[in-house]
BAFI-3210 file (N, C-alpha, C; in Angstrom, 3 decimals, decimal comma, padded with zeros to 6 digits):
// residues 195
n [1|2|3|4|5|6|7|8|9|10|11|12|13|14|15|16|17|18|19|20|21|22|23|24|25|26|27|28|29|30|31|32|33|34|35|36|37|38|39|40|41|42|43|44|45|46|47|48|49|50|51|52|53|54|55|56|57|58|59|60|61|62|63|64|65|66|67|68|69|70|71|72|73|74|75|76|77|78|79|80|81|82|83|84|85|86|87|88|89|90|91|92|93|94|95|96|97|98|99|100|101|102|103|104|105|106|107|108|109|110|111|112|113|114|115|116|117|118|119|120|121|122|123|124|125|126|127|128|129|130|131|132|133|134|135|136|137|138|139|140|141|142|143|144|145|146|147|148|149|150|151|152|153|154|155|156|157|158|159|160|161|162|163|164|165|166|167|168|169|170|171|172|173|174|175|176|177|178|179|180|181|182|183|184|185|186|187|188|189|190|191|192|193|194|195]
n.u [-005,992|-007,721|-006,286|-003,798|-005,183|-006,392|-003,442|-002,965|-004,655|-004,362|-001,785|-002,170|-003,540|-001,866|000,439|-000,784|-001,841|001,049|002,229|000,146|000,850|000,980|002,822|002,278|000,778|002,841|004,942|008,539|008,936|009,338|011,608|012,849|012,629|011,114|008,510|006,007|002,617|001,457|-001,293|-002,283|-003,822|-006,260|-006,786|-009,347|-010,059|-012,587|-012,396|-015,169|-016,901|-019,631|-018,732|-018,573|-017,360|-014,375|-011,240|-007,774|-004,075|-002,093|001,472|003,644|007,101|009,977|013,260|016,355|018,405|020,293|021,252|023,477|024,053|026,033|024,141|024,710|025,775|023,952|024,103|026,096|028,319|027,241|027,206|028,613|026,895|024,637|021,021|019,327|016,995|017,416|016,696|017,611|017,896|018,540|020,647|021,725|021,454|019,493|016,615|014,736|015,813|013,558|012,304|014,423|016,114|014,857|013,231|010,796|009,269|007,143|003,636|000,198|-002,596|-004,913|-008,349|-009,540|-013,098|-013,995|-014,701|-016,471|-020,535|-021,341|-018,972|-018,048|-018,315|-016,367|-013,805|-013,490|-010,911|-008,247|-006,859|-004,465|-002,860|-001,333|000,139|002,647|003,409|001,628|-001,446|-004,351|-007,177|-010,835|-013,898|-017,294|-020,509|-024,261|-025,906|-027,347|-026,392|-023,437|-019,761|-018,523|-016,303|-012,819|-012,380|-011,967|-011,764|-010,539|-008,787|-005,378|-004,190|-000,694|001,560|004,852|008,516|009,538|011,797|011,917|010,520|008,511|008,046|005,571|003,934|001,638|-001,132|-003,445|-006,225|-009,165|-011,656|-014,752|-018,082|-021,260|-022,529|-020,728|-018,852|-015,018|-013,761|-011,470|-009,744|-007,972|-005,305|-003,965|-002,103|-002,036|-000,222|-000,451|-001,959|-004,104|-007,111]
n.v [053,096|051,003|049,718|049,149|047,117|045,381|044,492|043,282|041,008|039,635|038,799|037,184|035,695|034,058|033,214|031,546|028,860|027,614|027,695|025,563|023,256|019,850|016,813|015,038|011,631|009,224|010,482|011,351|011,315|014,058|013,519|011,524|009,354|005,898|004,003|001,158|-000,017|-002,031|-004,557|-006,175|-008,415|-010,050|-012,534|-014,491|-017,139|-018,721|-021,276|-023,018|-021,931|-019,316|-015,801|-012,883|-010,178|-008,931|-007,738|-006,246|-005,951|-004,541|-004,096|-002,926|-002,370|-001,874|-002,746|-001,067|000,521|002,469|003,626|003,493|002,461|-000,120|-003,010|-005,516|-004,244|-004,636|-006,304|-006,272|-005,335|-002,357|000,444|004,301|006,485|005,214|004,905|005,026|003,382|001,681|-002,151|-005,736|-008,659|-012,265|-013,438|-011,068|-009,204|-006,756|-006,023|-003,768|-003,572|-003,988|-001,488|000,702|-000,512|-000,027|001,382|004,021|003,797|002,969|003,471|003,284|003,141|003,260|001,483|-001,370|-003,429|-006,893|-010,259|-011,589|-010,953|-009,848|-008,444|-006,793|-004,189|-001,001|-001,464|-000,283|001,628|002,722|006,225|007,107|005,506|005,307|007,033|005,938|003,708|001,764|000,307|-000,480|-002,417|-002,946|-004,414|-005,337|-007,217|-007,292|-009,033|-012,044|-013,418|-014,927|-015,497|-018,612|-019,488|-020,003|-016,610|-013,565|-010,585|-008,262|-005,694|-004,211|-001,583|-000,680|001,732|001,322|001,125|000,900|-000,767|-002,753|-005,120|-005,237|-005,976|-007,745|-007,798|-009,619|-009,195|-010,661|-008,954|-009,636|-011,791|-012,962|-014,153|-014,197|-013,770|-012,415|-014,068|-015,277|-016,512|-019,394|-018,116|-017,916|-016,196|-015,150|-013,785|-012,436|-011,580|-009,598|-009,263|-011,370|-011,920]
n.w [-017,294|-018,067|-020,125|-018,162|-016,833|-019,313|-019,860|-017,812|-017,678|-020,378|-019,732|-017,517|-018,718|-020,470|-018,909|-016,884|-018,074|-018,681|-015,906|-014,469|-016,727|-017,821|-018,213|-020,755|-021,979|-021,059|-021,265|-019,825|-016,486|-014,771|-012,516|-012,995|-012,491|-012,773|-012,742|-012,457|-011,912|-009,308|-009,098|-006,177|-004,979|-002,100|-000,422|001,231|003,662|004,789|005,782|005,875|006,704|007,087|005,843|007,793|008,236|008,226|008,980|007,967|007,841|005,496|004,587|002,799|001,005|-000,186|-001,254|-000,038|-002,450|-003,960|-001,757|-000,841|001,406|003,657|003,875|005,556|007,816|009,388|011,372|012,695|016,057|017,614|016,113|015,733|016,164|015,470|016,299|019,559|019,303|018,230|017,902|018,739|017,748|018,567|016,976|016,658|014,947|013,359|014,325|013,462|011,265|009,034|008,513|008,087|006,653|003,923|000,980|001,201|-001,240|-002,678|-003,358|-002,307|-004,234|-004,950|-003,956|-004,406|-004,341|-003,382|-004,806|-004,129|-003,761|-001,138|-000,153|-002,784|-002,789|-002,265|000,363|003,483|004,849|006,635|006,398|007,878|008,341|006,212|005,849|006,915|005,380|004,870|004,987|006,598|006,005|006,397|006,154|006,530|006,298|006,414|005,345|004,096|002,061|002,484|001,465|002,048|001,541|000,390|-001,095|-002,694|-001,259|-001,644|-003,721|-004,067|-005,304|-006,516|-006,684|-007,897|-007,963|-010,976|-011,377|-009,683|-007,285|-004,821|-001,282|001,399|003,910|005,478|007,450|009,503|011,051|012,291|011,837|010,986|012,229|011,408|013,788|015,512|016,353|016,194|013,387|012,014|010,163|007,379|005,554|002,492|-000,006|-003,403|-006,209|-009,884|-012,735|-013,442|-011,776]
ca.u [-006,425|-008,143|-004,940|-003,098|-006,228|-006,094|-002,322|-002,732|-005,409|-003,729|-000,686|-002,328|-003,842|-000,331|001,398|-001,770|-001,299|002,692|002,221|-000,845|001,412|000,565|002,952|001,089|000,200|004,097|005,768|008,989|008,319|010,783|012,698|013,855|012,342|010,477|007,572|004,895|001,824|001,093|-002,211|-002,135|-005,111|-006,059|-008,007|-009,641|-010,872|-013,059|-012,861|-016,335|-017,979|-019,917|-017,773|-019,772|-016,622|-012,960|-009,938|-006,249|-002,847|-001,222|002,344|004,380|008,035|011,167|014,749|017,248|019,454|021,082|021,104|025,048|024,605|025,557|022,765|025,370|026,253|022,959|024,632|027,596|028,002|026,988|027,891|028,925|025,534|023,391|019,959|018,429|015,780|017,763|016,829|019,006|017,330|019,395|021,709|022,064|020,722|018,578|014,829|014,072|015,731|012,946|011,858|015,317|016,670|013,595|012,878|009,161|008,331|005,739|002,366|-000,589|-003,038|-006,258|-008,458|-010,946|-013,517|-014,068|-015,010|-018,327|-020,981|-021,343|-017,533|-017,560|-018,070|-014,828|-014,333|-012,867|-009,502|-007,276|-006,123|-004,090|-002,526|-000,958|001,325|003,195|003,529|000,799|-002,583|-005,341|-008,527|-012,286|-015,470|-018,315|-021,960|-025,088|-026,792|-027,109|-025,098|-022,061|-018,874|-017,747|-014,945|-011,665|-012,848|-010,985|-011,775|-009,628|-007,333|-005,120|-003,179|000,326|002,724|006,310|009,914|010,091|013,016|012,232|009,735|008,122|007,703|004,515|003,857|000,289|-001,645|-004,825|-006,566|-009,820|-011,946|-016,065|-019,018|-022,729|-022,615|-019,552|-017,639|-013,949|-013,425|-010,291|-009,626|-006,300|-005,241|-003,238|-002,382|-001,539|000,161|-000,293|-003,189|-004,773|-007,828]
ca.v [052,087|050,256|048,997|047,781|045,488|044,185|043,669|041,998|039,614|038,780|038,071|035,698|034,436|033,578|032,134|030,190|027,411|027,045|027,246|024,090|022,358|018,252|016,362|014,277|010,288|008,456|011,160|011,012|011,950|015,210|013,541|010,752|007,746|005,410|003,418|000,759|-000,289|-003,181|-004,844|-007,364|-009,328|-010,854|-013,758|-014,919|-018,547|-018,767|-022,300|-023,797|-020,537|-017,829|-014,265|-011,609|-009,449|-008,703|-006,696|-006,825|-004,579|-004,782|-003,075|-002,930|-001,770|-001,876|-002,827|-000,095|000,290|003,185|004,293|003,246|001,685|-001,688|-003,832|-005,935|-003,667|-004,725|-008,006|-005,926|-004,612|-001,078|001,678|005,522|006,939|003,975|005,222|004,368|002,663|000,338|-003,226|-006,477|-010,203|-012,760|-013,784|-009,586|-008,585|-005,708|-006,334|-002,802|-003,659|-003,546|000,049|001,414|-000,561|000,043|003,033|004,294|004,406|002,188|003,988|002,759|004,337|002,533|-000,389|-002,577|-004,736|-008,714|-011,161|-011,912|-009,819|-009,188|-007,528|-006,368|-002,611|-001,176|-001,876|000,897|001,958|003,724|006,668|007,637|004,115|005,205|007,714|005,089|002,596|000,612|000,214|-001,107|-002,538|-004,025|-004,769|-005,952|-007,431|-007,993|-009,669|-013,546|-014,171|-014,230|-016,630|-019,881|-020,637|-019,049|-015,465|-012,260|-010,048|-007,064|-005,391|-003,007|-000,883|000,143|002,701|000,753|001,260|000,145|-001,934|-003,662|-006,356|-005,223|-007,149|-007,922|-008,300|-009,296|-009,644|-010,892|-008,780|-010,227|-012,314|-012,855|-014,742|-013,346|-013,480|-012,225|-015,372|-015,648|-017,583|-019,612|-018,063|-018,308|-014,778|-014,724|-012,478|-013,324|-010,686|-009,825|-008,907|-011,804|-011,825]
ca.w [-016,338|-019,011|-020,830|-017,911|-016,390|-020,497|-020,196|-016,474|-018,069|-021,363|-018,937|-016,752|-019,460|-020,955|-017,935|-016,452|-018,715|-018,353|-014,655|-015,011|-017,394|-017,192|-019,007|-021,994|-021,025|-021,606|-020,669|-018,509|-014,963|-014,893|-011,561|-013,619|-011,802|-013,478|-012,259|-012,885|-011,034|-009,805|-008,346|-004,836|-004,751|-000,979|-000,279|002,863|003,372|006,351|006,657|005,392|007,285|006,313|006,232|007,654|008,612|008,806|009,021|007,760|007,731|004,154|004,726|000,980|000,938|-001,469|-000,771|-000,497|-003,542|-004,302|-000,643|-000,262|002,618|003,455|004,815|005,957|009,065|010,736|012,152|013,564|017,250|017,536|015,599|015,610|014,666|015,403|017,171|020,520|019,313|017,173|018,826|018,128|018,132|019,525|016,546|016,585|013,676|013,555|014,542|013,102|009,454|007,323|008,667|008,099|005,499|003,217|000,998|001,131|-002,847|-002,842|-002,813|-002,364|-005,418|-004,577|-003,241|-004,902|-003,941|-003,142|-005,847|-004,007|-003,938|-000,397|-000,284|-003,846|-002,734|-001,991|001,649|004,661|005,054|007,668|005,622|008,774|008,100|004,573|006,014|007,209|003,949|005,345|004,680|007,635|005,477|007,186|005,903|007,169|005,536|007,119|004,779|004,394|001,062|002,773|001,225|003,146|000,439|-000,523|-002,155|-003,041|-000,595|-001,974|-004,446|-003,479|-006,166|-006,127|-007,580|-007,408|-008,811|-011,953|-011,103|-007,816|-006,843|-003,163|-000,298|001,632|004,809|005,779|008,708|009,555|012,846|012,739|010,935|011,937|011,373|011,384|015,182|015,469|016,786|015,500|012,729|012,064|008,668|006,254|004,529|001,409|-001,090|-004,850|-007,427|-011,041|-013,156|-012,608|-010,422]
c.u [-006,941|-007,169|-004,305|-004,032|-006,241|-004,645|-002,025|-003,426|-004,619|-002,231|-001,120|-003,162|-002,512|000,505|000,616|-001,683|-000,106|002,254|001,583|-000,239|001,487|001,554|002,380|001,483|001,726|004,840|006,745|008,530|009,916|011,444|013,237|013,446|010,765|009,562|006,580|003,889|001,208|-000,191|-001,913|-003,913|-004,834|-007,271|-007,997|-010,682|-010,906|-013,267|-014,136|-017,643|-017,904|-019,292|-018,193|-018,841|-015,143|-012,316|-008,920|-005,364|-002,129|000,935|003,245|005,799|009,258|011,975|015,209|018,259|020,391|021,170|023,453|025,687|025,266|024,870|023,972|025,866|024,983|023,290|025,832|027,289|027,613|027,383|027,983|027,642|024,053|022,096|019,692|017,882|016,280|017,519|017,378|018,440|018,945|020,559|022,420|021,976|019,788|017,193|014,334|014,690|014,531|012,583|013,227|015,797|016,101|013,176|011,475|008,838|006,963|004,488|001,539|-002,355|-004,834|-006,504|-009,455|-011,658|-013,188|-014,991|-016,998|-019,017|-021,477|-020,071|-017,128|-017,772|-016,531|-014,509|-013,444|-011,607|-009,010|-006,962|-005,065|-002,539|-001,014|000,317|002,374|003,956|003,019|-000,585|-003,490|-006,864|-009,710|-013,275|-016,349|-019,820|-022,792|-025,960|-026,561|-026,613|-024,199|-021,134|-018,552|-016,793|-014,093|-012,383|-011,407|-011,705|-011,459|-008,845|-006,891|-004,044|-002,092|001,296|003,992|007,094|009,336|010,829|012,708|010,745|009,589|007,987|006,403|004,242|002,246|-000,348|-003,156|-005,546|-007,534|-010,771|-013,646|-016,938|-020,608|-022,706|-021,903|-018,308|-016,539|-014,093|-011,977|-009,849|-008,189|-006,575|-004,207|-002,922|-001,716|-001,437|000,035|-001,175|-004,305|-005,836|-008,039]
c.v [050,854|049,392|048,312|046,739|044,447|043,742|043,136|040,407|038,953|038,441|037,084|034,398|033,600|032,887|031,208|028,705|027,099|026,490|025,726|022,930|020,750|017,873|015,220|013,055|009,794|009,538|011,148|011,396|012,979|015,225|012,330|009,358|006,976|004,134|002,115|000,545|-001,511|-003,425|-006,238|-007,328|-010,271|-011,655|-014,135|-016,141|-018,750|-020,116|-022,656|-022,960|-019,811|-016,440|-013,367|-009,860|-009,685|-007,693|-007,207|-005,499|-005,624|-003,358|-003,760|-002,198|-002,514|-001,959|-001,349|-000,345|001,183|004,408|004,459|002,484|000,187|-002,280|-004,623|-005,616|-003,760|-005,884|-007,373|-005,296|-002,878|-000,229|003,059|005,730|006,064|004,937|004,268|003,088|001,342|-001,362|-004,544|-007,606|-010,536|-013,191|-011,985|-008,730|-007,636|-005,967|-005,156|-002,303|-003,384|-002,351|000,707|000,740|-000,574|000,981|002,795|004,493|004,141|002,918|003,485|003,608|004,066|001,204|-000,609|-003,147|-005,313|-009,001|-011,474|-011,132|-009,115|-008,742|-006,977|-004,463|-002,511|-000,863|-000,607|000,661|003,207|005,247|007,600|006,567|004,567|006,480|006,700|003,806|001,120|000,826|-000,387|-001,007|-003,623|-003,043|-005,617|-006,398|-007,920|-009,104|-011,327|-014,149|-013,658|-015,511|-017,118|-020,246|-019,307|-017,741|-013,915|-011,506|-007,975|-006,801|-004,409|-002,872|-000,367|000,667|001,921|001,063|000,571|-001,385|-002,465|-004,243|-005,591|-006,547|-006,823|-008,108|-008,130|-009,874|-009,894|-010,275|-009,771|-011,238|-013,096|-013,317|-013,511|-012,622|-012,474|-012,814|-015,126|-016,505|-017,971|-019,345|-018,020|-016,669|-014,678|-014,123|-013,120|-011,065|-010,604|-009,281|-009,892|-011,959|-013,627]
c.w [-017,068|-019,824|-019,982|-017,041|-017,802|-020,509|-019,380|-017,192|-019,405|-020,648|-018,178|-017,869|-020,540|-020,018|-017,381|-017,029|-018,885|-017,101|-014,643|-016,286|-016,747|-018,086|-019,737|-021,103|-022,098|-021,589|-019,486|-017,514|-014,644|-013,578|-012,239|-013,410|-012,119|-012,459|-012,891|-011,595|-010,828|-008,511|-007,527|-004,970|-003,208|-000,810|001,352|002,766|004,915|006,698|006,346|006,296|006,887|006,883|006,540|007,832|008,706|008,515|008,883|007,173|006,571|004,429|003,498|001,927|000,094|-000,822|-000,944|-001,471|-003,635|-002,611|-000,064|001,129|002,812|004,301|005,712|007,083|009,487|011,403|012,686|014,448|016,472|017,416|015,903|015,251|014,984|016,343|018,224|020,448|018,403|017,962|018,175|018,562|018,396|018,602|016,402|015,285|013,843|013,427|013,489|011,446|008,622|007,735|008,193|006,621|003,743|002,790|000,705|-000,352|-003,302|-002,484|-003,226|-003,233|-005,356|-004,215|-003,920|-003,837|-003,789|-004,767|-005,434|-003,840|-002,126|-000,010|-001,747|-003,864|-002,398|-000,113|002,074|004,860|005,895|006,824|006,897|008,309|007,094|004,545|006,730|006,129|004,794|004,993|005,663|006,873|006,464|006,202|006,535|005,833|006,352|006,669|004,608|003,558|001,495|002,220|002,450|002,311|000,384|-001,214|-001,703|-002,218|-001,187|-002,777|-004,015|-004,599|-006,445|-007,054|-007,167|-008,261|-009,895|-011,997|-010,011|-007,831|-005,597|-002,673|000,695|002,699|005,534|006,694|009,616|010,990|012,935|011,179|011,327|011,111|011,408|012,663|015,898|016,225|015,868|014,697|012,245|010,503|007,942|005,296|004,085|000,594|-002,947|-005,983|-008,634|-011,485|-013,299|-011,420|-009,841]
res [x|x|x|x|x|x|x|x|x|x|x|x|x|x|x|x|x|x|x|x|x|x|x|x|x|x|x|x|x|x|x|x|x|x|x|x|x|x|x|x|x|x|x|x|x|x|x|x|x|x|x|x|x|x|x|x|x|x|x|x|x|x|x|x|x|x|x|x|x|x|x|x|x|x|x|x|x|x|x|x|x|x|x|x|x|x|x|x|x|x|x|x|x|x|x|x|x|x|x|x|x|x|x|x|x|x|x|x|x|x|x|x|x|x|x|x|x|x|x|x|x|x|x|x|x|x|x|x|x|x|x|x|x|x|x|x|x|x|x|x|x|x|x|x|x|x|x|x|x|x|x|x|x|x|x|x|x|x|x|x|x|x|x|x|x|x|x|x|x|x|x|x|x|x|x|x|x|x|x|x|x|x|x|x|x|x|x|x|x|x|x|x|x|x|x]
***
């Protein structure tokens, strides 16, 4: 009884670390597909008012490449195959292109802070959001250093192809003073390492 509990344990202690195998840091990724990461920086300029609050949907996504399709059949009548839900602006092009013609690689790996110090914690996020290849970020501050100028607001981190440039699509919900009146604010985003 004694021998095979020592030859269960010197067995798990022999496959435990295969199984837990990490490959080392520069190591391929054993499906083949190569990556970098890149950081989106967003700015919010409230207009010559103080920022006490906002919210904004960051949605990332990649062209299709090696999908075979051709994009080119979203401007043609309606196909064999086509879905329901497919809807068709008025030159007939597919409204619901970038969801379809768009692969999901892009993940979103973390969020930063703001530049100023009342948004330099790292502000609230949807994580409901992120199954989707979207992101929904707000913050708020109560306190009375709040920016009236252009400031960084946010970084948000992303895993992308290697090979492909994303695209951006960003949307400002709200945007609030102390009171919490609207303010007429401007939301941009800027790429790179660069803050």
């Amino acid at each position: 009884m004694k021998a095979k509990l020592i030859a269960v344990l010197l067995t798990l202690c022999l496959v435990a670390p295969l199984l837990a195998y990490v490959p080392a840091r520069g190591s391929k990724d054993p499906s083949g597909a190569k990556v970098r990461f890149a950081p989106v920086h967003v700015y919010l300029d409230p207009a010559g008012k103080p920022l006490a609050a906002y919210q904004f949907e960051l949605v990332c996504s990649v062209p299709a490449r090696a999908s075979g399709e051709d994009v080119s059949r979203a401007s043609r009548p309606r196909f064999e195959g086509e879905t329901p839900s497919t809807q068709r602006g008025q030159d007939g092009r597919d409204t619901n292109a970038s969801r379809r013609h768009y692969e999901p690689p892009v993940k979103i790996v973390g969020v930063e802070g703001g530049a100023h110090p009342a948004f330099r914690e790292a502000p609230y996020y949807d994580p409901a959001a992120l199954m989707n290849d979207r992101i929904i970020i707000a913050a708020f501050h109560t306190g009375k250093d709040l920016p009236s100028g252009r400031t960084r607001i946010a970084t948000i981190h992303l895993q992308v192809p290697a090979d492909a440039e994303p695209r951006y699509e960003l949307k400002l919900t709200v945007a609030a003073d102390a009171n919490g009146g609207n303010l007429p604010a401007k939301l941009n985003l800027e790429t790179g390492e660069t803050k």
